[in-house]
N, C-alpha and C positions, 0 to 999 in steps of 0.2 A: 504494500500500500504506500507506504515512504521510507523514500530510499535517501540515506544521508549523501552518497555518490552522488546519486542526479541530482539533489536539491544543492549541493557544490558546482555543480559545474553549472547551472544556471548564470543568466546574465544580473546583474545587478539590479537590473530594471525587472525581470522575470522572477527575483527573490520578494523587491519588493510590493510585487501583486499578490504573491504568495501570502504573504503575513499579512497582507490589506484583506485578501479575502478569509483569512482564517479569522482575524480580527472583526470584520463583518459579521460574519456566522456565528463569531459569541457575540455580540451585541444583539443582534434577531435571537438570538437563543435565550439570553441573559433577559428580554425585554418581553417571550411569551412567556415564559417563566413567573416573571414580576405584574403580567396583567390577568394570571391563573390566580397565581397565591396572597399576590397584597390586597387585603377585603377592605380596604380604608384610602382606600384612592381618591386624589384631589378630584379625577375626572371622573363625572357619574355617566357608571354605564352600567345596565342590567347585566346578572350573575350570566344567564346564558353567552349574552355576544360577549360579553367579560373576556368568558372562555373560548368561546369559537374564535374570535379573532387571534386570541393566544394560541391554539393550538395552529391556526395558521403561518402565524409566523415562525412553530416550530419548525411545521412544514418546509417552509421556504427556507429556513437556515440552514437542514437534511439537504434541501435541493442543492442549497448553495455549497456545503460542506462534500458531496458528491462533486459538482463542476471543481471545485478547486482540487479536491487529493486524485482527480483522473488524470492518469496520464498522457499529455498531449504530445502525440507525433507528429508533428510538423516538420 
């Protein structure tokens, strides 16, 4: 899945997409997480979409944390 070799020989510009998108993908993850669990939120929003939007962002951070550990042959 990750290989310290190829993540070296990467260009410097292609390291730092890397860590942008891993770093992306805990922020989406870090923020469905926090709109599942924190019951005391400044922004009112019913328990169900509460959660549905949460669990979507989990979604999208899976999507996103796939696009980025795939290996691209180019």
């Amino acid at each position: 899945m990750f290989d310290l070799k190829t993540f070296q020989q990467k260009s410097p510009q292609q390291r730092f997409l890397f860590i942008l998108g891993l770093v992306m993908f805990t922020v989406y993850l870090i923020l469905g997480l926090v709109l599942i669990f924190w019951t005391d939120m400044p922004i009112t929003l019913d328990k169900p979409y509460r959660i549905a939007l949460g669990v979507l962002l989990i979604v999208y951070a899976a999507i996103r944390f796939n696009r980025v550990m795939k290996p691209n042959n180019d």
